[in-house]
C-alpha positions in Angstrom: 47.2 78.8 103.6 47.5 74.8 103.4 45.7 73.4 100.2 46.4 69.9 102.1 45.2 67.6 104.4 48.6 66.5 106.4 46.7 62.7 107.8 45.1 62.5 103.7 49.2 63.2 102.8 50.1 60.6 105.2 48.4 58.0 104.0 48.9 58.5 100.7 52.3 58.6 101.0 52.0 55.1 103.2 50.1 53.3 100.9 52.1 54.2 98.5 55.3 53.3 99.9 53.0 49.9 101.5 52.1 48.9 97.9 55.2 49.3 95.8 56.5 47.5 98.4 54.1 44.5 97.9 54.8 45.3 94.4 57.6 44.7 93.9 58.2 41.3 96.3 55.4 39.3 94.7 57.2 40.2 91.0 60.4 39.0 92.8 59.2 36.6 93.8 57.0 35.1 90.9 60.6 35.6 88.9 62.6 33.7 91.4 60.5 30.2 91.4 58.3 30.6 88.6 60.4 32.3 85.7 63.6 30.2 85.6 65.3 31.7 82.8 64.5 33.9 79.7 62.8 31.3 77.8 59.2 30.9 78.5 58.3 27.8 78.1 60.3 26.8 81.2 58.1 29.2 83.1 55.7 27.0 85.4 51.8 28.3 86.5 51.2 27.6 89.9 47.1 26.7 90.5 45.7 28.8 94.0 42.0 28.0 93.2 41.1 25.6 90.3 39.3 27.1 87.3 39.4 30.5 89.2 43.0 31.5 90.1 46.6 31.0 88.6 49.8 32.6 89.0 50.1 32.4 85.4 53.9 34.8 85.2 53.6 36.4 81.4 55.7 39.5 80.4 54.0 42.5 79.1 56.1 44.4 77.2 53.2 46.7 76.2 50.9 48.8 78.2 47.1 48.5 80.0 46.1 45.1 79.6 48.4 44.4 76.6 47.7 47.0 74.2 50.4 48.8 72.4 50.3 52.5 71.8 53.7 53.5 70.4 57.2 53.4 70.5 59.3 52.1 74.0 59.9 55.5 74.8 56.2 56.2 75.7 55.8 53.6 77.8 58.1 55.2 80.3 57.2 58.8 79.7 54.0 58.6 79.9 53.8 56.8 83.3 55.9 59.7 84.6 53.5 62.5 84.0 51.0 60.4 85.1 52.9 60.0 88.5 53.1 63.8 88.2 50.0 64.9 87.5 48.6 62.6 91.0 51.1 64.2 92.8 49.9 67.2 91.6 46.1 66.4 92.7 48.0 64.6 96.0 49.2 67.9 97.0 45.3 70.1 96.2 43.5 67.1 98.3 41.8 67.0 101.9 39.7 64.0 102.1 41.5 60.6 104.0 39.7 58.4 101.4 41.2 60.2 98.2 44.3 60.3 99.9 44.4 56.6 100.4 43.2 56.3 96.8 46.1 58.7 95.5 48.6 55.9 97.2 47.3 53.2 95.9 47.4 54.6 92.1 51.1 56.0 92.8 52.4 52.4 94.1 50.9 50.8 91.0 52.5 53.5 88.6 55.4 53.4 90.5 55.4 49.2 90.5 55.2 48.8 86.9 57.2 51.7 86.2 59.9 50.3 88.3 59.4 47.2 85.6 60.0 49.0 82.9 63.4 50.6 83.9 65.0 47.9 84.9 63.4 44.8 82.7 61.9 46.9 79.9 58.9 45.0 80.4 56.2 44.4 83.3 55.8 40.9 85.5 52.1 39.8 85.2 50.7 37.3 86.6 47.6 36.8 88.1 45.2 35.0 86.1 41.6 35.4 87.0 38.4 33.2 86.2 34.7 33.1 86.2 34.2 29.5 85.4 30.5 29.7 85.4 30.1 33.0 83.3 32.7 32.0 80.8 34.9 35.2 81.8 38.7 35.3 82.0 40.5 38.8 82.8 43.4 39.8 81.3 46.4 38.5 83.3 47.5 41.4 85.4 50.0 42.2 88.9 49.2 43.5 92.0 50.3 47.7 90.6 47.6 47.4 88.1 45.2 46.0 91.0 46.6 49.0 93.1 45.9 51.4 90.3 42.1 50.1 89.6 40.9 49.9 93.6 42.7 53.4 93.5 40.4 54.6 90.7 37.7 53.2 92.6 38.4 55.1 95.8 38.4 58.3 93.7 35.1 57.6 92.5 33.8 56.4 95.7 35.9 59.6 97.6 34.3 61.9 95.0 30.5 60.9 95.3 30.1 60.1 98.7 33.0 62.0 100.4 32.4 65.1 102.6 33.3 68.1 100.9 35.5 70.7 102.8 34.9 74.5 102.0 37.8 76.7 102.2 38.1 78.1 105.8 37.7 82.0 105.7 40.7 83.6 107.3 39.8 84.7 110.8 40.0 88.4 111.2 40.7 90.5 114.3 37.2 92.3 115.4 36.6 95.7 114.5 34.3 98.0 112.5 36.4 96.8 109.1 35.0 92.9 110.5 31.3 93.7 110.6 31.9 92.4 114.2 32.0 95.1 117.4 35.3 95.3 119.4 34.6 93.5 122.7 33.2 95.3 125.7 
């Protein structure tokens, strides 16, 4: 018996492929005409909406919103059985939502992981205001946007989904059925 939904596989496996996609051009292209050269200071911010948005290019060379939690090594293994264990779920789930959900978090994984291999560090750069409140987020990329409206999804997916029961295998009539043979 299928533990899958082949249209929730689908789309997780097109938004995932959609969003590494868009991943990995905006990094591209933040490092082709923002990040001349290794040497920050000749990096230039590029202003979208004053005192709210900035494509501010930074390079993380730790994890989640610049914390650090270990050696190099981790920061590549442990995004892999991360990627692992969603496939995992990706593979158990029925619902279109979650499966939209799982795509989202895998393109994000993937995008920053992708990063890692090649730069050993991630392109972020979005840099995101409340003037009014005083807030400023961390500067971040579209993966790790992918990952949190991914989380999101799951939540959403989870407490408002429909939930599918397990469809009992059909059995042929008979006295063994509880059913009579027809007439």
């Amino acid at each position: 018996m299928r533990r899958f939904s082949t249209s929730a596989l689908v789309l997780t496996g097109a938004f995932a492929a959609a969003g590494l996609a868009l991943d990995v051009v905006s990094k591209q292209l933040v490092r082709a005409f923002l990040m001349p050269g290794t040497e920050p200071w000749k990096w230039q911010n590029k202003v979208l909406i004053p005192d709210i948005l900035t494509i501010n290019p930074t390079r993380n060379p730790d994890g989640l919103f610049g914390l650090s939690y270990g050696p190099h090594w981790l920061y590549l293994v442990l995004p892999v059985l991360g990627i692992a264990l969603v496939a995992w779920f990706v593979f158990r789930n029925r619902q279109k939502l979650a499966g939209v959900a799982y795509g989202l978090i895998l393109a994000g994984a993937l995008g920053n992981l992708v990063d890692r291999f090649t730069l050993g560090w991630v392109v972020d750069f979005i840099d995101f205001r409340i003037p009014g409140l005083g807030f400023r987020w961390f500067t971040f990329n579209l993966a790790d946007a992918f990952i949190v409206a991914g989380i999101i999804g799951l939540l959403v997916a989870e407490l408002f989904g429909r939930k599918s029961a397990p469809q009992p295998e059909p059995t042929a009539p008979g006295p063994e059925s509880g059913t009579p043979p027809p007439e």
